[in-house]
N, C-alpha and C positions, 0 to 999 in steps of 0.2 A: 494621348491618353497617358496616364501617370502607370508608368512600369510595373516601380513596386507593390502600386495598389494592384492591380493585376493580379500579382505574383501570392501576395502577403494572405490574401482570401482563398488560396488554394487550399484544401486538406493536407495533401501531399506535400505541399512544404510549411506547413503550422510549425513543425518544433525546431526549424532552423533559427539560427538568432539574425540578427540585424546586418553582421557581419556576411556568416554565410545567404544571406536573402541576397544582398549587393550582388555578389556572382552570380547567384540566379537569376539577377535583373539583367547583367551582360548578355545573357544569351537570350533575352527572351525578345521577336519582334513583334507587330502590331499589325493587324489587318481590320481592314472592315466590311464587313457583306451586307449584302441587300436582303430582305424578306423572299424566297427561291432561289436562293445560291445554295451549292451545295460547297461544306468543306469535302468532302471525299464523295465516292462512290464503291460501290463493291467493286471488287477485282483490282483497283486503281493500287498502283506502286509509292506508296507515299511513306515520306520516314518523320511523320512531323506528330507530334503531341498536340490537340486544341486546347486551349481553355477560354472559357468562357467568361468575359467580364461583363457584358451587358446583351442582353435579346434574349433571344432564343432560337434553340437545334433540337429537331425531334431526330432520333437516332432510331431506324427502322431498319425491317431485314424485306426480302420478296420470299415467297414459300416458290414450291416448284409451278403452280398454278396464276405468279403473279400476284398474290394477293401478299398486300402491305398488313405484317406484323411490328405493332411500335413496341420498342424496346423501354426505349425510355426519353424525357424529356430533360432536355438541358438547360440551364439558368446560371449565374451570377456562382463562380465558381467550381465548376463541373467542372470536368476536361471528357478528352473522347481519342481514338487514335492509338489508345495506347498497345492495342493487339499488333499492330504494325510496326511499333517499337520493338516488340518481343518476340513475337513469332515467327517462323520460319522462312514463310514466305514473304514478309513485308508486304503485305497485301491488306487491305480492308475487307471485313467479309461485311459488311454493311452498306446505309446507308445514311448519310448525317446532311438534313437540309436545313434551312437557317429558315426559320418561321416570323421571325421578328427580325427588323434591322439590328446586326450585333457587332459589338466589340471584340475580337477574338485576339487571345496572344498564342503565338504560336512558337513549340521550342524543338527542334529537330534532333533527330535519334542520338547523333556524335553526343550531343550536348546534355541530353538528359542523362546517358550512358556517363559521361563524366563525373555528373554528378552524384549519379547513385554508387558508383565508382568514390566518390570523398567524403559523401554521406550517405554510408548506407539506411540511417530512418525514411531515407526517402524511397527506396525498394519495398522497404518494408510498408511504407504507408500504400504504396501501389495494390503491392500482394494484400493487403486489409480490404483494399478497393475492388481489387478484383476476385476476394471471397462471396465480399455483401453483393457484388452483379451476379454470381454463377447463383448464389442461391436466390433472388431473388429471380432469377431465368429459371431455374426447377420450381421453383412453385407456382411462376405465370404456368409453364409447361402440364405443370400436376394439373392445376388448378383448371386449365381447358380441356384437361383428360376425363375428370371425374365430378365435376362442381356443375351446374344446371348454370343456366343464366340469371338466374336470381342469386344462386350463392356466391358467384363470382362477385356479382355487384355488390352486395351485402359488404362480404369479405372486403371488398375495397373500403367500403365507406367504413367499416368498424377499424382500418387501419389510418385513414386517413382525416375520421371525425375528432374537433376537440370541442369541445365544454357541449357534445350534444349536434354541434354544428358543423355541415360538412358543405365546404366550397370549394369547387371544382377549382382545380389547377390547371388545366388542360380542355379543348374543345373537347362534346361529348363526342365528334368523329374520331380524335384520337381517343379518347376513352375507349370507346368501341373496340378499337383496333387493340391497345392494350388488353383489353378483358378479351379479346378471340373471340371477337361477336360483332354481329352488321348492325349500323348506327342505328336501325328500325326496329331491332331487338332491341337495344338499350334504352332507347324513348319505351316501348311499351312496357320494359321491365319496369322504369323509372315511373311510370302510370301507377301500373299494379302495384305497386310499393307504399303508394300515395293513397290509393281507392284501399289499401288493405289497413292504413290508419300505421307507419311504419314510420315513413316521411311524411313531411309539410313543405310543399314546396313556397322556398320565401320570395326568388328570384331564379331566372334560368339557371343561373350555377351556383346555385346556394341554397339549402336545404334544413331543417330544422330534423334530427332523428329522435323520433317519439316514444 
């Protein structure tokens, strides 16, 4: 796999130049997983940054009951890991499984630490990263506290519709799991949506919003 392209499609390092990207390619290696691999698990001792160059990682948490809340999905320059970097414990409090066969580069703590250490835009692109997750995790949180299952889904598709049209990015199992509701509720929300003249459904994961 080509390093730099790896590296070059990250967020977290966009405003490096050409020059400084080079050293970021030294330290970055390359692995590849299968569809069920997991990169981490909760509690697991790991000091390593993912990123994502090709597949996909759903990043999920277990509540005290076992039941699988998805965090979020990962694609074509994500990364994930980065609590482990940072935190105290170097622990993962998650769970990150590879859904799609994927390309993963991965850059270990010393190494990132260095860098944010020669350039600090790259901390700072982190801490931007790690605003947009805390809050988009308080308003899933709100949002299963006080939103019915209809306004959860609504709410999703009014962020995630463009020109009218809204197509799933995600199985509607993780959907479900995302909006804090069992896949049986989400079909029958997804009904009544339809039967209320709201949606049009054009394809299982594609929708026309009326």
């Amino acid at each position: 796999m080509n390093r730099p392209m790896c590296v070059s499609q990250v967020p977290i390092f966009a405003e490096l130049n050409n020059e400084q990207l080079k050293e970021v390619f030294n330290t970055v290696n390359h692995r590849k997983f299968n569809a069920g691999d997991y990169l981490y698990m909760a509690e697991d001792m790991k000091n390593t940054l993912y990123v994502v160059h090709s597949g996909e990682v759903r990043v999920y948490r277990l509540n005290d009951e076992g039941d699988e809340q998805l965090l979020r999905i990962l694609r074509n320059g994500d990364f994930t890991g980065e609590y482990a970097l940072f935190g105290s414990t170097g622990k993962y409090a998650n769970y990150a499984e590879v859904t799609k066969d994927a390309s993963i580069c991965t850059i270990q703590k010393e190494d990132i630490q260095d860098l944010i250490n020669s350039y600090p835009k790259i901390g700072l692109k982190i801490i931007e990263s790690f605003a947009e997750r805390l809050n988009a995790s308080e308003a899933q949180t709100t949002g299963a506290a006080i939103l019915s299952a209809r306004d959860r889904l609504i709410d999703y598709i009014d962020k995630e519709k463009n020109n009218d049209i809204i197509e799933l990015s995600m199985t509607k199992k993780n959907l479900a799991s995302l909006l804090s509701m069992q896949p049986e509720t989400l079909n029958r929300t997804f009904s009544k949506l339809e039967s209320e003249g709201v949606l049009e459904k054009l394809t299982h994961k594609k929708y026309r919003v009326l």
